[in-house]
C-alpha positions in Angstrom: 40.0 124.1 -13.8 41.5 126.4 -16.8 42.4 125.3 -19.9 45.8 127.5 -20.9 47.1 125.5 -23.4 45.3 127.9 -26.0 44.3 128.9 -29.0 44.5 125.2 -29.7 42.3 123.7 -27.0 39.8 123.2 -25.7 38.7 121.1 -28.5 35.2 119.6 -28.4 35.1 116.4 -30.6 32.2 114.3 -31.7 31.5 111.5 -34.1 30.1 112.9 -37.4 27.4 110.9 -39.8 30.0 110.4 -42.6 28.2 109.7 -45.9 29.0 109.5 -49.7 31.6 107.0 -51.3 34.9 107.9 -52.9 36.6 105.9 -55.7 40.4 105.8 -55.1 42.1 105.3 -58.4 46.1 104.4 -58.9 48.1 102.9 -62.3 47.4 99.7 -61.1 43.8 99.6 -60.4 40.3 101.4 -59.3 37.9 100.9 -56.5 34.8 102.3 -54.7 34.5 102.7 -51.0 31.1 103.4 -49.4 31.7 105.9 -46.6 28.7 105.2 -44.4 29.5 101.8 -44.7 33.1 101.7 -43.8 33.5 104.9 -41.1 29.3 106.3 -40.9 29.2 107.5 -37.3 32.2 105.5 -35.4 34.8 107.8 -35.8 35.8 110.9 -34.0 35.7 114.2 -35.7 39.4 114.4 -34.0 41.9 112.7 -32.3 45.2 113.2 -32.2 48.8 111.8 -30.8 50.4 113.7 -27.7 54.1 113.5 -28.9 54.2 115.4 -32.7 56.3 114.1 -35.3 58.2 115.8 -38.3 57.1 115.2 -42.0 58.8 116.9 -44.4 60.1 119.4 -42.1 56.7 120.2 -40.0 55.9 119.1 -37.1 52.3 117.5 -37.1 50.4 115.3 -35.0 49.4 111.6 -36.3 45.9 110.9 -36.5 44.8 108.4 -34.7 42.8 105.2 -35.6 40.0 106.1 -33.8 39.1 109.6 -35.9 37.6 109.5 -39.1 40.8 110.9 -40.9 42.5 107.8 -39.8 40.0 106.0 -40.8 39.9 107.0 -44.5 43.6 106.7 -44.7 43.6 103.0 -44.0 40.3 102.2 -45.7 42.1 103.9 -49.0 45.4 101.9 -48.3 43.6 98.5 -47.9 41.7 99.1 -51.1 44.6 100.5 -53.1 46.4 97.3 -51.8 44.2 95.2 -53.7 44.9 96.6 -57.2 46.9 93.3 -58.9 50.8 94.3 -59.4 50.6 97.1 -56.8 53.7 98.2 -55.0 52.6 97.9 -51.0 50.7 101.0 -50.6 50.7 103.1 -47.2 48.7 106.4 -46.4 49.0 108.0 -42.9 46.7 111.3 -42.3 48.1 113.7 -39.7 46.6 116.9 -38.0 48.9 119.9 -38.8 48.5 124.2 -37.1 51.2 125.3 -40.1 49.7 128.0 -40.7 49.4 129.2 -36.9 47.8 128.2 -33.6 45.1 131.1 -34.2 44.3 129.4 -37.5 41.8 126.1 -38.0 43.6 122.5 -37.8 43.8 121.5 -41.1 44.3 117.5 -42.1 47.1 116.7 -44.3 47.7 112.5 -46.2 51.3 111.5 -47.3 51.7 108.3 -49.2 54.2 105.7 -50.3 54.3 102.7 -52.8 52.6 104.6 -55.9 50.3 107.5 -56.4 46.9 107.1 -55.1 43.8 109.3 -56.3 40.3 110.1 -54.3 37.5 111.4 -55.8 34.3 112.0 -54.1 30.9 111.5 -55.2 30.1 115.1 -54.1 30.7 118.1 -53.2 29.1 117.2 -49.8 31.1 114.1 -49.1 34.4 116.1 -50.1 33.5 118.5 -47.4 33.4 116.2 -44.3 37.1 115.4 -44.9 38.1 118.7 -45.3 37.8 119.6 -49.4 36.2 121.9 -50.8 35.9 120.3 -54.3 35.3 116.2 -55.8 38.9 115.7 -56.6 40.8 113.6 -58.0 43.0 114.6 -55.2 46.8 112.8 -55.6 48.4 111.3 -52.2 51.7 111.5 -53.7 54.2 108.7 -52.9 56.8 110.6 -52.8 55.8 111.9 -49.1 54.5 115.5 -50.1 51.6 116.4 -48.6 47.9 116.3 -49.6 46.2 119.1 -47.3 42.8 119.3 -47.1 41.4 123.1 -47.9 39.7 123.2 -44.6 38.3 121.9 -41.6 36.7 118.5 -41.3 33.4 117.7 -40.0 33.5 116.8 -36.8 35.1 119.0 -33.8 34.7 122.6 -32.4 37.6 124.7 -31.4 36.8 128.2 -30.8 40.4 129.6 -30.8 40.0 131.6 -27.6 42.6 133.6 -25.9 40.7 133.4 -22.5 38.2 130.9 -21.4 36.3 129.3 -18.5 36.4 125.4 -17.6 34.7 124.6 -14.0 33.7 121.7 -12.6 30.5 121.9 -10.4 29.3 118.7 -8.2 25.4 118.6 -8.3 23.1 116.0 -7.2 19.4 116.6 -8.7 18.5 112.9 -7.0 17.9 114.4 -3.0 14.7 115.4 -1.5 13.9 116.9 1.6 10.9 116.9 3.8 9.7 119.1 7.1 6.6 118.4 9.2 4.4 121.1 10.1 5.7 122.2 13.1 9.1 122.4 12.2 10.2 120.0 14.9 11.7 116.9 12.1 13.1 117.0 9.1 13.9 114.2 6.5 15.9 113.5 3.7 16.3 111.2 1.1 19.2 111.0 -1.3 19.8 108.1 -4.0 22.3 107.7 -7.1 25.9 109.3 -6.6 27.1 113.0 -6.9 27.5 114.2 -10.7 29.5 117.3 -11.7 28.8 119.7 -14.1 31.6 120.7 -16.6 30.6 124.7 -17.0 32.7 126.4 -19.8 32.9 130.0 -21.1 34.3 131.4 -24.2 34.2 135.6 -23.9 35.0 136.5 -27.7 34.1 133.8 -30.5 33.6 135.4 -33.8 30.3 134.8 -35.3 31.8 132.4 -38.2 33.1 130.2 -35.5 29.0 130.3 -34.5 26.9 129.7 -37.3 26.8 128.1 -40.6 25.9 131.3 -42.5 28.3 134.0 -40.7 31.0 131.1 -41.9 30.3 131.6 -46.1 30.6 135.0 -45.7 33.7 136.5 -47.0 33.9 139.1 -44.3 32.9 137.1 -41.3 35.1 134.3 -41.8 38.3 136.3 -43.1 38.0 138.0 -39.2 38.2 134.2 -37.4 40.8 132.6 -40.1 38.6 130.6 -41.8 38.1 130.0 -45.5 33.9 130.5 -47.0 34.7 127.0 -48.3 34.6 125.7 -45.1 30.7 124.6 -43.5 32.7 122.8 -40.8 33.6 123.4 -37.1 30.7 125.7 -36.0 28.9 125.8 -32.7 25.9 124.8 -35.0 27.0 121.7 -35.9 28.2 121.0 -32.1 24.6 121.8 -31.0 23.0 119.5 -34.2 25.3 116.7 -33.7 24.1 116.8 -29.7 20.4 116.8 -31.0 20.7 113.5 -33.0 20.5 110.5 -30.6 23.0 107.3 -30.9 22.0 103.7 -30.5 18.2 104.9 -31.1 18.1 106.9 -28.0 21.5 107.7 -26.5 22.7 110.7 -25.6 25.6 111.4 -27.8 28.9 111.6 -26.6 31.3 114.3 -26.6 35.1 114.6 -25.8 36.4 117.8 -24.5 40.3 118.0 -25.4 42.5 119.9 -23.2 45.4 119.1 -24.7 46.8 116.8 -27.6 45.1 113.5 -26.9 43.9 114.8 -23.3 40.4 114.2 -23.2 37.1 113.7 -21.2 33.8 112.4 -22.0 30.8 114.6 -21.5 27.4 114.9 -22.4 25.4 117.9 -23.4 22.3 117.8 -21.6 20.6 121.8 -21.9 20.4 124.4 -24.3 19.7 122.1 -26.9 16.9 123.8 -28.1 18.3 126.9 -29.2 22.0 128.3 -30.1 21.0 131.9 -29.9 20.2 131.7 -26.1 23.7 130.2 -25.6 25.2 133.2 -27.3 25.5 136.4 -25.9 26.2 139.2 -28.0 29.5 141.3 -27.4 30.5 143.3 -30.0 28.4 144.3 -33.1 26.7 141.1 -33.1 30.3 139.6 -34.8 31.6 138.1 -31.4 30.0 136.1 -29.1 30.3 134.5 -25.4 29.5 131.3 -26.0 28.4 129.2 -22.9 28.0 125.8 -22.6 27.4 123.3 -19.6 28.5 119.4 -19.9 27.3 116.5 -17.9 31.1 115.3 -17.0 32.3 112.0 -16.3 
């Protein structure tokens, strides 16, 4: 198959090892949350609705419960609900392309009830949600927007305007077997057919790659990204799919083809190295990027 519902998707989603703690601060009352405690790694990176919906004018796409965005918007809520005297406080975090479909997803929080404040312990912890700074950072209740200054940790879209999505059955569980005349043969084959996902992105700019191309000015001005931003590289893809889950699981991706159109898949080789993934195609600032899923 081809994905054509681009530069959106596809969209490679994990679940990123959120850290840190933010306070979240209103005229009624402060708190602390710790973040690997309340989201830590059982949250996706991203996932969205399928139908958008319009806030304050835009259309955007609601976050769902299941992505870490989600997640700190009701984790916030609950606590900023238990401030004595509070009006009923509600936070909703939404996934929005306003500036383009060429550009990064961006994550945007409105509020109602009272103002709300976040503040993160670091600079570090502000960047897996998007922010390039501590904060405070106002969720307004008057509706306006909060937007995040960047990406959040957690998902991989290359922007492409042409890609490659294949599905290839294999079966490395069959063995065959020929006596030395050549007069009988014998096979064996046990477990079930798999399928390899193969996918191909021709022309992914080198920010998009690697952590370094994306803080430099030049490099991350030509694929629409802000130096800020440490987020949504192949580089994180490939470390997330180096660290194990449950002890010794292989982790598990989702590979978005459209807005909450998904499938599970594993990567299974080229873990070793992101260079031999990459093959150069213009002045070592874009890339083909190739990368083969266990599907299914």
């Amino acid at each position: 198959m081809t994905t054509t519902n681009r530069p959106k998707f596809p969209r490679i989603a994990w679940r990123p090892v959120i850290t840190g703690s933010v306070d979240v601060t209103s005229s009624y009352g402060s708190g602390t949350l710790d973040l690997s405690a309340d989201i830590g790694a059982d949250y996706w990176g991203f996932a969205d609705s399928m139908i958008p919906t319009t806030i304050n004018g835009e259309p955007v796409y609601v976050a769902l419960s299941t992505s870490t965005q989600a997640r700190l918007a009701a984790i916030v809520t609950a606590e900023a609900n238990t401030f004595a005297g509070s009006p009923t406080v509600g936070i909703a975090a939404v996934y929005s392309w306003a500036a383009g479909d060429t550009y990064p997803v961006t994550t945007k929080y409105s509020g109602s009830g009272t103002d709300v404040d976040i503040e993160f312990d670091s600079v570090g912890t502000a960047q897996q949600f998007g922010f390039n700074a501590v904060g405070p950072h106002t969720i307004a209740s008057s509706g306006a927007f909060l937007a995040a200054d960047h990406q959040d940790a957690g998902s991989w879209a290359p922007r492409p305007r042409a890609n490659r999505d294949e599905q290839w059955t294999v079966n490395p569980n069959t063995a065959v077997a020929e006596n030395l005349d050549g007069s009988a043969r014998k096979m064996w084959t046990w477990g079930t057919n798999l399928y390899n996902r193969s996918m191909s992105f021709p022309a992914v700019y080198v920010a998009d790659v690697r952590v370094d191309a994306a803080a430099n000015a030049s490099q991350a001005a030509a694929a629409l990204r802000v130096t800020g931003d440490p987020n949504g590289t192949l580089e994180g893809l490939l470390e997330r799919a180096r660290l194990p889950e449950s002890d010794d699981d292989v982790p598990t991706f989702r590979v978005y083809t459209d807005h909450n159109v998904y499938e599970s898949a594993y990567l299974l080789t080229g873990l070793d190295d992101l260079q031999a993934i990459c093959e150069n195609r213009s002045a070592r600032r874009i890339w083909r990027v190739n990368l083969t899923f266990r599907a299914g």
